[in-house]
C-alpha positions in Angstrom: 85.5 162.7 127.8 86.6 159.2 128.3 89.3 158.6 131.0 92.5 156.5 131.1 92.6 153.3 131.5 93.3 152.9 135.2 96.3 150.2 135.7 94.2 147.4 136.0 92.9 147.7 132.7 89.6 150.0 133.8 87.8 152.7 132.7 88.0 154.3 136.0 90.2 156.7 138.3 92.1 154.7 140.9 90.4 156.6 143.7 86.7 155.9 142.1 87.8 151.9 141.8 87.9 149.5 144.6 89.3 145.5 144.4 89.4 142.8 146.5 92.6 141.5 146.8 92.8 137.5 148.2 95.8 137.9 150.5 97.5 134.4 151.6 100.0 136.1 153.9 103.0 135.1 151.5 105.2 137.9 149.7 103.2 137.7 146.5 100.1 138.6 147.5 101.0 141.1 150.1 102.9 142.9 147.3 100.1 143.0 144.9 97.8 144.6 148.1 100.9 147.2 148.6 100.9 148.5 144.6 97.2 148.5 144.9 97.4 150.7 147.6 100.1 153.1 146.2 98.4 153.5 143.5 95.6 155.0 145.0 93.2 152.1 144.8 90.1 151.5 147.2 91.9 148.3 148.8 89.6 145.3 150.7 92.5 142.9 151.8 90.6 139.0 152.3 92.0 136.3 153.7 90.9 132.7 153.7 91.0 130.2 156.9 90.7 127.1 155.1 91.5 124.7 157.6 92.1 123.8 161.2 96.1 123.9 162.2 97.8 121.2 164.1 101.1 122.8 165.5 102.8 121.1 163.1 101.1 123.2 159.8 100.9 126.4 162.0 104.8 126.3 161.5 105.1 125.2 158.5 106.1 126.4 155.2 102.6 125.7 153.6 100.1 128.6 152.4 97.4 129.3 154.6 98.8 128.4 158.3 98.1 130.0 161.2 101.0 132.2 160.3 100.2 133.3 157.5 96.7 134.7 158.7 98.8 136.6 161.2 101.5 138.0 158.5 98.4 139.1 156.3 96.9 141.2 158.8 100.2 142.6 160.2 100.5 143.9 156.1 96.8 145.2 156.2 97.9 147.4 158.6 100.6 148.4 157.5 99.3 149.5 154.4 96.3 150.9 156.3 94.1 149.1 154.0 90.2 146.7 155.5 90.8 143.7 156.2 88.7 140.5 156.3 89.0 136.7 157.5 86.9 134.5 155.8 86.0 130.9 157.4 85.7 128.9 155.0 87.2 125.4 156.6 83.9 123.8 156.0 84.0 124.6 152.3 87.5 123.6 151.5 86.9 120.2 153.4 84.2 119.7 151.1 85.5 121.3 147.6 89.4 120.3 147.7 90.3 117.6 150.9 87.4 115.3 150.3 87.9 115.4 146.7 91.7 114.9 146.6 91.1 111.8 149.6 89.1 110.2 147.0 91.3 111.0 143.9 94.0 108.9 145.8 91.7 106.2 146.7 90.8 105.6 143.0 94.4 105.1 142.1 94.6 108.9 140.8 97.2 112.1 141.6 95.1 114.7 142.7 96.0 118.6 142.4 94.1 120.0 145.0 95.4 123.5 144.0 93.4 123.1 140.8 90.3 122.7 143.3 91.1 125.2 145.8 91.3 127.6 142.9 87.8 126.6 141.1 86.3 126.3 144.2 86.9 129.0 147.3 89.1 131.3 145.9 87.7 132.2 142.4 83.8 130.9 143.1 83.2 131.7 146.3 85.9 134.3 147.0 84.5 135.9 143.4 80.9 135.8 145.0 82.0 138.1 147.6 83.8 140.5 146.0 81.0 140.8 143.9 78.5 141.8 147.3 81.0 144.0 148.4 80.8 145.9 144.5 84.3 145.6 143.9 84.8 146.5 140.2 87.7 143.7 140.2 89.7 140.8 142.0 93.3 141.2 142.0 95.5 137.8 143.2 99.2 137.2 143.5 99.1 134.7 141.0 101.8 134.3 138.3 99.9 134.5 134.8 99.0 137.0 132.7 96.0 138.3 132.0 95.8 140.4 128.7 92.3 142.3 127.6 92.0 143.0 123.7 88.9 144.2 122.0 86.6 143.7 125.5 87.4 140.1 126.0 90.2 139.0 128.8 92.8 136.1 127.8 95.0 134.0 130.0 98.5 134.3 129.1 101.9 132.1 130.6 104.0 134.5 133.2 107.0 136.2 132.6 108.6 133.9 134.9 108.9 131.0 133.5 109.9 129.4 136.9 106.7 130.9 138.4 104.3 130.4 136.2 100.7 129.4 137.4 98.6 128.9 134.5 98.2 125.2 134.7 96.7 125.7 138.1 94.4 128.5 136.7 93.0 126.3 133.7 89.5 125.6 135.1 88.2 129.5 135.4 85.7 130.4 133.7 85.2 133.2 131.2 83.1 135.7 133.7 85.9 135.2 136.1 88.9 135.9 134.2 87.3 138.8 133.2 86.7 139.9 136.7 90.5 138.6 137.7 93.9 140.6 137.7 97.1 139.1 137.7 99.4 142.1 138.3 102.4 139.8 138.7 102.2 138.1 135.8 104.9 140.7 133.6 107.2 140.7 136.4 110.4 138.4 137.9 110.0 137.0 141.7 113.1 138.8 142.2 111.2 141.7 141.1 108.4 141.3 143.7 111.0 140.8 146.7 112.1 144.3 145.6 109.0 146.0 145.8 108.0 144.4 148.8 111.2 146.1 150.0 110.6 148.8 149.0 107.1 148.9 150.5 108.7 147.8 153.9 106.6 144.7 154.0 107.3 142.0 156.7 107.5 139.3 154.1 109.4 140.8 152.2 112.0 137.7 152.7 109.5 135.2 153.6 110.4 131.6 152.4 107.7 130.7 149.6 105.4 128.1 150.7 106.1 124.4 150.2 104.2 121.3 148.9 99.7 121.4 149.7 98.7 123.5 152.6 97.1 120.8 154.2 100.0 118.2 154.1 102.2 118.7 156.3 105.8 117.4 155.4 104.4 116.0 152.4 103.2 113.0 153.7 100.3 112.4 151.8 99.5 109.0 153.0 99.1 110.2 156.9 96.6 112.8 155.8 94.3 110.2 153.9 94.5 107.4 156.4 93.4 110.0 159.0 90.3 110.7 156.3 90.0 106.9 155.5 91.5 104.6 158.3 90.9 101.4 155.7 93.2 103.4 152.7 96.1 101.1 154.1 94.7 97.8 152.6 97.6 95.1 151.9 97.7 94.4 147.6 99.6 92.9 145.3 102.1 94.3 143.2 102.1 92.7 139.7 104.6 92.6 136.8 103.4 93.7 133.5 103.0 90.2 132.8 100.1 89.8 135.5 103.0 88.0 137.8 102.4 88.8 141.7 105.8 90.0 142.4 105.1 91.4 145.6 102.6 93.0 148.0 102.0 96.6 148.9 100.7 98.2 152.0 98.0 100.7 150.7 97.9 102.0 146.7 97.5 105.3 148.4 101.2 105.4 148.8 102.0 105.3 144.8 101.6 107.3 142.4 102.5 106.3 138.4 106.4 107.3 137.4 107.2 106.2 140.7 110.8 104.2 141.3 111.9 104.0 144.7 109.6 102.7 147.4 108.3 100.0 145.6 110.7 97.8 147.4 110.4 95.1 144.4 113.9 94.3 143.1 114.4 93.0 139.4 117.5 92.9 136.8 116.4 96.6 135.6 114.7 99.2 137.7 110.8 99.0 137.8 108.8 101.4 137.9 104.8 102.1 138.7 102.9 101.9 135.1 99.2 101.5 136.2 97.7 101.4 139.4 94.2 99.6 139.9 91.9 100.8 143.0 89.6 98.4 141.7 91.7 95.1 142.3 94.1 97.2 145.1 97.1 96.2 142.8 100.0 97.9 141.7 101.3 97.3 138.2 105.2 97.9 137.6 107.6 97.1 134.7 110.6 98.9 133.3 110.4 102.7 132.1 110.0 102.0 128.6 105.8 101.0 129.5 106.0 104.3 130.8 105.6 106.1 127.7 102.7 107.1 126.6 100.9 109.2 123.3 97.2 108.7 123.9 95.3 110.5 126.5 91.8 110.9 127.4 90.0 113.7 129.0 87.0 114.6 130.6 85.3 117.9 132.4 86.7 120.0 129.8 87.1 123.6 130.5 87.4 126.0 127.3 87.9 129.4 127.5 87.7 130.0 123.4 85.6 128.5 121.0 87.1 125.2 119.3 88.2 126.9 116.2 92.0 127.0 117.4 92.1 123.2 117.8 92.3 122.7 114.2 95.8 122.6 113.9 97.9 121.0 116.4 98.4 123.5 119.3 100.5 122.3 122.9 99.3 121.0 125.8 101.1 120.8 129.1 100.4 117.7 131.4 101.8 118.1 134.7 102.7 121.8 136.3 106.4 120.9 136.1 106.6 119.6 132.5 107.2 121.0 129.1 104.9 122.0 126.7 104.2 118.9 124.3 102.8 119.2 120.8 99.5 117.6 120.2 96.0 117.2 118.5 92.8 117.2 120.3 90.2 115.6 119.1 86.7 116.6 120.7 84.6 113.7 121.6 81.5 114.9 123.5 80.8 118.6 125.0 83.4 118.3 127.6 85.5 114.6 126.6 88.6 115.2 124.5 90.9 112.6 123.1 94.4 114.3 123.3 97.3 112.4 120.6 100.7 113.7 121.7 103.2 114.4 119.0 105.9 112.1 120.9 105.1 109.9 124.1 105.6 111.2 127.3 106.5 109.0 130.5 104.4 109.1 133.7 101.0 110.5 132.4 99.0 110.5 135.4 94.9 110.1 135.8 93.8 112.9 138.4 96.3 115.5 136.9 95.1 118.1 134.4 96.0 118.4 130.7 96.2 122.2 130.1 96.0 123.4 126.6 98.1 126.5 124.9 98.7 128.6 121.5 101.3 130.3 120.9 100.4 133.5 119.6 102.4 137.8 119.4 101.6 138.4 123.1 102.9 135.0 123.9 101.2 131.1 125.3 97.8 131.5 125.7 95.7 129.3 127.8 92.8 127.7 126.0 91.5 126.0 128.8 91.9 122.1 129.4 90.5 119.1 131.2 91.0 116.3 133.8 92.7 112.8 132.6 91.2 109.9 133.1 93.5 107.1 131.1 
């Protein structure tokens, strides 16, 4: 006789069923680790050093500080559940901070979460639950993921103020069907409750700020201390090809940008294009920010191509709206992406995430890196 379905979506009894759950030391996935636990799951708790902490990121507000190793094992135990450290400073220096150094040096706006995610959380992180025979791999994430007919989907949160699926675009099939989102139906207010509730000492933690490995947001300290040269003098150019004025580094600019740029004309300028090649900075007013046409590469789709006939929407920055478009495949993994209306600051080193609307809600079809 078949059994329930356990509450991670498994043909198993809670007590027979052990998961790995990727704890950051931040309320979210500390909560997840605590219903786990209630519910009677076998409970591994792993948490990932990812990079060496000056004293100015040990006490900061950023995930994965020094802190927040110490808050994650101070929950392990109070939930009585194993608890692991995982060193993995090496691998996210290679996988996401000399990748997103690089991004910036080519004019781009990097998303290092994107990385961290494909990389050492759901590659390498997936790898060891695996060797330790989990039978799944629960994060604090806020997404959805919905199982019909044997085959997993990626759905937006609840929360629309939380939601994490454009950060989540790059995982692959096997994963998502290995990953659980148990957040991903609820309200953050929701998960302070139970966190409460569960007598959890983050339960009124701040939620982490800006990249981990940026303290204060200063972007451009963090690459010059990768890349002493990044802070190459340029000129910055009207539309027009008119040296206006000169920069100290393209590194600090990013397209959309306004103030900064320390150019003054009748009407306010803004950054339209930036060339790494030429170490110039192209500005004009915001009406040259508007754009319709994108292109893509490194595609990532989690369906077949069917539901691309029709226009479906696409999402192309974590803060912005959903946008109506048509994609247009041009290779295995290039895309041509025509927006229903032009959209202003369209960046290349973001992602363009794509969704359907469908009964259980936005469904994540996958999506792909922009390149112009």
């Amino acid at each position: 006789m078949n059994k329930e379905l356990n509450l991670i979506g498994l043909n198993k009894k809670p007590s027979e069923t052990t998961v790995v759950v990727a704890m950051s030391g931040g309320v979210d996935s500390s909560t997840v680790a605590g219903i786990m636990k209630k519910e009677g799951f076998k409970v591994i708790g792993i948490t990932l050093k990812l990079y060496d902490d000056s004293k100015q990121v040990a006490v900061s507000k950023q995930c994965c500080s020094g802190q927040d190793i110490m808050d994650a094992k101070r929950v392990a135990n109070k939930l009585n559940i194993d608890h692991k450290i995982l060193y993995y400073q090496d691998k996210f220096k290679q996988g996401v901070i000399d990748n997103f150094v690089e991004s910036y040096l080519k004019g781009e706006t990097p998303i290092p979460c994107v990385q961290c995610n494909q990389t050492v959380k759901f590659k390498d992180l997936f790898e060891v639950s695996k060797e330790l025979k989990a039978d799944a791999m629960i994060t604090g994430h806020y997404v959805k993921s919905i199982t019909t007919n044997g085959e997993t989907n990626m759905y937006k949160a609840l929360d629309e103020n939380r939601d994490q699926s454009y950060f989540l675009f790059n995982t692959s099939r096997d994963q998502l069907n290995y990953l659980r989102f148990p957040l991903g139906g609820m309200m953050k207010n929701e998960t302070r409750e139970i966190a409460k509730e569960l007598n959890l000492n983050v339960a009124d933690k701040p939620d982490s700020q800006d990249i981990c490995f940026v303290p204060n947001g200063d972007y451009a300290s963090v690459i010059q201390k990768f890349r002493p040269e990044s802070l190459n003098k340029g000129n910055i150019k009207d539309t027009s090809g008119k040296v206006i004025g000169v920069h100290d580094g393209i590194i600090n600019f990013t397209i959309g940008q306004r103030k900064g740029i320390k150019v003054s004309d009748k009407e306010p300028l803004y950054v339209v294009e930036i060339n790494s090649d030429k170490n110039e900075i192209i500005v004009g007013p915001r009406d040259r920010l508007g754009k319709k046409k994108i292109s893509l590469d490194r595609i990532n789709l989690l369906g077949g191509k069917k539901e691309f006939q029709n226009k479906i929407l696409v999402k192309v920055r974590s803060t912005g709206k959903l946008l109506e478009a048509k994609v247009n495949f041009i290779q295995e993994n290039k895309a041509e992406v025509n927006l229903e209306l032009s959209e202003d600051g369209i960046s290349p080193g973001q992602a363009c995430v794509f969704y359907n609307k469908d009964k259980l809600g936005y469904k994540v079809l996958g999506g792909g890196w922009i390149t112009k």
